[in-house]
C-alpha positions in Angstrom: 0.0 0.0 0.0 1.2 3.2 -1.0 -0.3 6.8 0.4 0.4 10.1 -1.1 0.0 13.4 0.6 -1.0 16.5 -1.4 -2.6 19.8 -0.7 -0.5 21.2 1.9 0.8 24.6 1.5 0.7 28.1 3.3 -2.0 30.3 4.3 -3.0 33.2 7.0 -4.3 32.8 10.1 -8.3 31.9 9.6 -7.8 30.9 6.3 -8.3 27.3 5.3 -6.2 24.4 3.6 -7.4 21.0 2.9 -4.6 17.8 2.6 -5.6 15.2 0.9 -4.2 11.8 0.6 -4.4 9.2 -2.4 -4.2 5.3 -1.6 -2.9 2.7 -4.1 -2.0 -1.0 -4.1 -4.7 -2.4 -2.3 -8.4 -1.0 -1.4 -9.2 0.8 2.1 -12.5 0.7 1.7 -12.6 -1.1 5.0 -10.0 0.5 6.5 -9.3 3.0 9.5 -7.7 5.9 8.3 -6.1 8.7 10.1 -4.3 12.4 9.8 -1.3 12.8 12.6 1.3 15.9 12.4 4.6 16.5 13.6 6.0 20.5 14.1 9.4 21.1 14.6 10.2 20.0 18.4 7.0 18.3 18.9 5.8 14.8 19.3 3.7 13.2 16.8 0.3 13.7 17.4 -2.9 12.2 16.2 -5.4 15.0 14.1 -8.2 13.1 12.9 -9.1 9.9 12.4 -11.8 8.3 10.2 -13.6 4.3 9.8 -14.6 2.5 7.0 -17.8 3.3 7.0 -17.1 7.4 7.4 -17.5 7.8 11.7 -14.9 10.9 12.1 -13.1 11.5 15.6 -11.0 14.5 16.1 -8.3 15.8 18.6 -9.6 18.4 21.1 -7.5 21.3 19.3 -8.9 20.4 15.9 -12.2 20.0 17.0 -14.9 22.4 15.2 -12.5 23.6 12.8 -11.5 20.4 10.9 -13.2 17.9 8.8 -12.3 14.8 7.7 -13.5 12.9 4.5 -13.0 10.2 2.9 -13.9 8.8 -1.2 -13.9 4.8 -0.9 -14.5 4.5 -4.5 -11.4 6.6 -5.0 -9.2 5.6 -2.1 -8.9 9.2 -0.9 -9.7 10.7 2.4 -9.4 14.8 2.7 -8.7 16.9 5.8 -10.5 20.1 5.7 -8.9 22.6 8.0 -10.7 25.8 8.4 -9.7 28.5 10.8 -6.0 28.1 10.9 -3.7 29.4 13.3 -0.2 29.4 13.7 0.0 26.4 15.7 -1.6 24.4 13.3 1.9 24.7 11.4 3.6 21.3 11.1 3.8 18.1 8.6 0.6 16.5 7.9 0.7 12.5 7.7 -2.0 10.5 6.5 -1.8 6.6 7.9 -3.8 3.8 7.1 -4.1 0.2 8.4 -4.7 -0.1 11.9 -2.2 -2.1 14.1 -4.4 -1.2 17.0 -7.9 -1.3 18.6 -9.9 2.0 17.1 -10.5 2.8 20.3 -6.7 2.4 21.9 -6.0 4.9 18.5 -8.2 7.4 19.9 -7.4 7.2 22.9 -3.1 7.7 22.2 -3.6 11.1 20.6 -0.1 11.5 21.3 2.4 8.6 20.1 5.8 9.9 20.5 8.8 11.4 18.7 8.2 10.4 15.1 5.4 10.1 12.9 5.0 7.4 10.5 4.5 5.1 13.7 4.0 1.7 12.4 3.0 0.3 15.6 0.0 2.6 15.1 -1.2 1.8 11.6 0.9 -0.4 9.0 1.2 2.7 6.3 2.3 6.0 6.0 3.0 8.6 3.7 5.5 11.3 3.1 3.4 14.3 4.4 2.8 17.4 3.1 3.6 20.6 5.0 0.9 23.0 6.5 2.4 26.4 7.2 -0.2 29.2 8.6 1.4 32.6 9.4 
């Protein structure tokens, strides 16, 4: 399975950006799907995070401003990020194929140094940068 990351980018505070990422190799259809970021100095961190059939769950400092989407019939899921702020700024990864429980997923948020985790979900992709100034 491959995943690549596209419509990062820069933007002002309040604006909006929406990353999207692109599965091939094998369908996800039925797979959990997720958005972490990394920022300079900071740990990886879980975004959003979105099931098979479409149930989104969200970090607390996302929540209200982002939406997650997904496309099974095109193997894409979308992270619409409305009201940006400067701490938004970081690397946007999108991960697929849970290694874990959906609810032991939701309930890391945080999961350590380095995003891709594969101990998290089997696949990662490159990310694409979100910069908000």
């Amino acid at each position: 399975v491959q995943l690549v990351e596209s419509g990062g980018g820069s933007a002002q505070a309040g604006g909006s950006l929406r990353p999207s990422c692109t599965a091939s190799g094998s369908s996800l259809e039925d797979s959990v799907m997720g958005w972490y970021r990394q920022a300079p100095g900071n740990e990886c961190e879980m975004v959003s995070t979105i099931t098979g059939d479409g149930i989104p769950t969200y970090t607390d400092s996302v929540e209200g401003r982002n939406t997650i989407s997904r496309d099974n019939a095109k193997n894409t899921i979308d992270l619409r990020i409305d009201g940006l702020k400067p701490e938004d700024t970081a690397e946007y990864y999108c991960a697929a194929g849970a290694a874990l429980r959906m609810t032991a997923i939701q309930a890391l948020g945080v999961l350590g140094p380095s995003c891709p985790s594969t101990w998290v979900f089997y696949y990662w992709g490159q990310g694409t940068q979100v910069t908000v100034s």
